[in-house]
SERO-4910 file (N, C-alpha, C, O; in steps of 0.05 Angstrom, whole numbers):
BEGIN
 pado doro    nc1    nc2    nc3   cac1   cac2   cac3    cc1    cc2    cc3    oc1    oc2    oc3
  Unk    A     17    -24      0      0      0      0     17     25      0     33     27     19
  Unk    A     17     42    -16     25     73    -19      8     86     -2    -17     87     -5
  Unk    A     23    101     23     -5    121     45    -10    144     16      5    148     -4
  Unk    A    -38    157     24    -48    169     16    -26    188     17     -5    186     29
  Unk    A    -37    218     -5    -32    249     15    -47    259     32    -71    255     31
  Unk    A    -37    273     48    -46    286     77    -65    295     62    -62    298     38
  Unk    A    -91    303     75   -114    324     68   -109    352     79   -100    354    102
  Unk    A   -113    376     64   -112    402     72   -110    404    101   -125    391    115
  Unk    A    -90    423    114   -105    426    142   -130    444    149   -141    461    135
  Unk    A   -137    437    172   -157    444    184   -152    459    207   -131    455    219
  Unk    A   -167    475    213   -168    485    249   -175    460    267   -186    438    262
  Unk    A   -161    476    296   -164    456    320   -198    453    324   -206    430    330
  Unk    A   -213    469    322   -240    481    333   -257    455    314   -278    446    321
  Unk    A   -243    449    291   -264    430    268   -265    411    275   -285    397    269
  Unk    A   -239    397    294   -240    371    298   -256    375    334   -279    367    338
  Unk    A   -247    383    347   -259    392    369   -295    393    376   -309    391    397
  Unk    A   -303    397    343   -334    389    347   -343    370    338   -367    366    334
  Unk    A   -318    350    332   -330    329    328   -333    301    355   -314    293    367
  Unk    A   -358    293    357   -365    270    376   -353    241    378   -367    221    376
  Unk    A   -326    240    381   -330    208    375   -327    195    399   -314    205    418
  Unk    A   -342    169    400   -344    163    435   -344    127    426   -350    119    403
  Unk    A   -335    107    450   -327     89    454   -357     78    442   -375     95    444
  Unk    A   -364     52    430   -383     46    441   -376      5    438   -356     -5    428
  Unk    A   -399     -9    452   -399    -36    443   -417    -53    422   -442    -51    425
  Unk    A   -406    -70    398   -424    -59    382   -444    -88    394   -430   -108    392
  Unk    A   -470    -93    403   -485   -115    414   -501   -135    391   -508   -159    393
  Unk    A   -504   -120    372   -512   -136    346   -508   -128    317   -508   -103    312
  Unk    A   -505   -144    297   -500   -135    269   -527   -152    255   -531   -176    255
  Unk    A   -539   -138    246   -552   -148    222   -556   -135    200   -556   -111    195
  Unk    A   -561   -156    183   -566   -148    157   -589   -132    155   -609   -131    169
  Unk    A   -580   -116    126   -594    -93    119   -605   -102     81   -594    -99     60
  Unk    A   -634   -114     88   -640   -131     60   -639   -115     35   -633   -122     12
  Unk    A   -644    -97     41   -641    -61      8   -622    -61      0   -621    -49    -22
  Unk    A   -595    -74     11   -575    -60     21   -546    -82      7   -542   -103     20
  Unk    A   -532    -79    -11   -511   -100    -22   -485    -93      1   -467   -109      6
  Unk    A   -487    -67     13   -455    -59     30   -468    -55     62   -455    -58     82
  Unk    A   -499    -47     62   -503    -50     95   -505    -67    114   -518    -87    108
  Unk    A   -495    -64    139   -496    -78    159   -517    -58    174   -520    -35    169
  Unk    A   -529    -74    195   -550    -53    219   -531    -56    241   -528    -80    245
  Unk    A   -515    -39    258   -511    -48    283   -522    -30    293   -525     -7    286
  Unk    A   -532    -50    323   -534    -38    352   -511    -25    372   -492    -38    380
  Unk    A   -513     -7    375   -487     -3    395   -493     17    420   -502     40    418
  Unk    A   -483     -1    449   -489     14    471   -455     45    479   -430     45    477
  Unk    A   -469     59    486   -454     72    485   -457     80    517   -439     94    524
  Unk    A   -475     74    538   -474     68    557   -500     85    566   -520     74    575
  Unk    A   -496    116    562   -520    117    569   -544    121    545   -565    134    547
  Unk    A   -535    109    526   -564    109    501   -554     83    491   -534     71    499
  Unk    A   -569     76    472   -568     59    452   -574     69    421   -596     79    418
  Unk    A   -550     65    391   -555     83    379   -558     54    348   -538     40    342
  Unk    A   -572     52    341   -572     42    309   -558     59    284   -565     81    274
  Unk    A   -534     43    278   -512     61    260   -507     34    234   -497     11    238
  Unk    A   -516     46    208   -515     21    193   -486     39    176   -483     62    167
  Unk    A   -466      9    178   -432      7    168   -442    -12    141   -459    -29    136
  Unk    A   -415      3    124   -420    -12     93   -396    -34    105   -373    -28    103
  Unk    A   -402    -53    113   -390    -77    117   -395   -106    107   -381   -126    112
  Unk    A   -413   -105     96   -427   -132     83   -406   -142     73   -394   -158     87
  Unk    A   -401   -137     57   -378   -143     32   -348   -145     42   -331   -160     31
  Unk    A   -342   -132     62   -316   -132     73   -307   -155     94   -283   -159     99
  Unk    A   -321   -166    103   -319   -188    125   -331   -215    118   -354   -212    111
  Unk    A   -326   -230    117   -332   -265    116   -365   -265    131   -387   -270    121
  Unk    A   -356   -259    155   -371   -255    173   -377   -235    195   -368   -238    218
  Unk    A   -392   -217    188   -394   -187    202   -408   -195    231   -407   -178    248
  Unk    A   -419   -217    237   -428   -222    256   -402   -227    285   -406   -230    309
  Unk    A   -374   -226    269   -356   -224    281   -349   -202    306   -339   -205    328
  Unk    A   -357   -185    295   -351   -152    314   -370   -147    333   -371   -125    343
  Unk    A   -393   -171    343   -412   -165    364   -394   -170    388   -379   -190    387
  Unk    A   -393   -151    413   -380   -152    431   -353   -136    427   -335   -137    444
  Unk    A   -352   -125    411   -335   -116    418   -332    -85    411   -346    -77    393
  Unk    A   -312    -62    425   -311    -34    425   -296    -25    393   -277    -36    382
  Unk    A   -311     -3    386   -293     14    371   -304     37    379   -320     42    397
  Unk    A   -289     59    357   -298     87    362   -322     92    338   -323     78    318
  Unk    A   -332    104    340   -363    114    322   -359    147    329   -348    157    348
  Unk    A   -372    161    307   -377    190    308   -411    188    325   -420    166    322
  Unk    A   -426    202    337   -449    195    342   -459    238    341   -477    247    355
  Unk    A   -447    250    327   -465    271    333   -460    285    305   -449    307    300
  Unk    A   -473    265    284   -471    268    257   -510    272    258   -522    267    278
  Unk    A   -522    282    235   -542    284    234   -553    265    226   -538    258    208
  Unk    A   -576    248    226   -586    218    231   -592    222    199   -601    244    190
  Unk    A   -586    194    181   -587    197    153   -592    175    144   -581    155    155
  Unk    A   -610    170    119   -628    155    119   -618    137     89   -617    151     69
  Unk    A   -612    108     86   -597     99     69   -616     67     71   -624     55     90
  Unk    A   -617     64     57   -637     32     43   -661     29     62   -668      8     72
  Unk    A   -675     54     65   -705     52     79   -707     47    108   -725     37    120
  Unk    A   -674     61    120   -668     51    144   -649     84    154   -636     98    140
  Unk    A   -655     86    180   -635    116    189   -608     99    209   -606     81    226
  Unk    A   -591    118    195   -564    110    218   -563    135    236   -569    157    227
  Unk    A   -556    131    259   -549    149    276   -522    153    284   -517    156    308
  Unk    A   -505    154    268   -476    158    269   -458    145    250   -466    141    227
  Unk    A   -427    135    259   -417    127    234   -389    113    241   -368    125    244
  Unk    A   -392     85    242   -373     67    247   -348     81    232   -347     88    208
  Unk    A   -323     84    258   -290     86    241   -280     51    238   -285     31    251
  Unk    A   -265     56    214   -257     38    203   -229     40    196   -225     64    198
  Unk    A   -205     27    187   -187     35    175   -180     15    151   -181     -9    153
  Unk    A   -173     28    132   -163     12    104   -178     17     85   -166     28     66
  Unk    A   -212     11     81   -232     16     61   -210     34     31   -202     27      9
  Unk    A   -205     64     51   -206     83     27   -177     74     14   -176     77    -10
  Unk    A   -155     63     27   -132     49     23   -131     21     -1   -110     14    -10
  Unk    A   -151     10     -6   -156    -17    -10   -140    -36      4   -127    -53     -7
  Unk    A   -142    -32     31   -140    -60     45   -165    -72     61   -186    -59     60
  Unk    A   -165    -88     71   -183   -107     85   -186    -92    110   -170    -95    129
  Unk    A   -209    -74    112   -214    -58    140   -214    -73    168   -216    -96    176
  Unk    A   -208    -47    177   -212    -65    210   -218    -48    227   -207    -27    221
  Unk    A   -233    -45    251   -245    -36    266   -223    -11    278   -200    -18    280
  Unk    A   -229     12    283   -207     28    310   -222     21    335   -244     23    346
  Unk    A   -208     15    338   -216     -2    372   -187     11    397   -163     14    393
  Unk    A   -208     18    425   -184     26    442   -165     10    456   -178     -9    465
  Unk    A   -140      8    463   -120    -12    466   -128    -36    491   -119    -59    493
  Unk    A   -151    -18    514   -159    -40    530   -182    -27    537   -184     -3    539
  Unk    A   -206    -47    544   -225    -41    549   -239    -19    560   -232    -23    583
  Unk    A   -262     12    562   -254     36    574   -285     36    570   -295     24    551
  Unk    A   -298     48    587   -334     50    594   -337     54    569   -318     61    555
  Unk    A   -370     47    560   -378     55    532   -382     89    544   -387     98    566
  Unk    A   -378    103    516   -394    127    517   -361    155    529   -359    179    531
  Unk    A   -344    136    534   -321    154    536   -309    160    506   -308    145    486
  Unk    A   -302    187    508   -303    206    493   -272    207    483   -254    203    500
  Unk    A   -263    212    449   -239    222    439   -234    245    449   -253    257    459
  Unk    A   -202    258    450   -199    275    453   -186    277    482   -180    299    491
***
């Protein structure tokens, strides 16, 4: 893989409003409209948020990642994709790279709902 180029910079203040918080993801299902959606559930401790990830296609088995933490954006505006709304937006790394994605997940276990930054 060749890394990308850097993207333009930005101010401190742009990333600063952005929400990203721990969560666990409790279920994946399929999204039938949908050739790239997954539905997950994910507790973030004190809500529960439905965020559908284009993962279908990328995993053998997406039913893999129940139980376990990554980071999600959650204060994106709720958006509505194969007759279904996500409420945020699974991080991933590799997709835009063409490699085989994989979750950002934090190095050891940390409450759902704790916060980047």
């Amino acid at each position: 893989m060749k890394p990308a180029a850097i993207k333009p910079t930005i101010a401190f203040d742009v990333l600063d409003r952005v929400d990203i918080r721990v969560g666990t993801i409790e279920s994946v299902d399929d999204v039938p409209q949908s050739k790239k959606l997954m539905r997950l559930r994910v507790d973030f401790g004190d809500m529960q948020r439905t965020i559908l990830a284009g993962i279908k296609q990328e995993r053998d088995n997406p039913g893999e990642i129940v139980g376990k933490q990554a980071l999600f954006v959650v204060n994106l505006e709720p958006r509505r994709m194969a007759g279904e709304v996500s409420e945020g937006m699974l991080f991933d790394i590799g997709y835009p790279d063409g490699i085989l994605p994989v979750l950002a997940v934090p190095e050891t276990p940390v409450p759902n709902g704790a916060r980047m930054g």
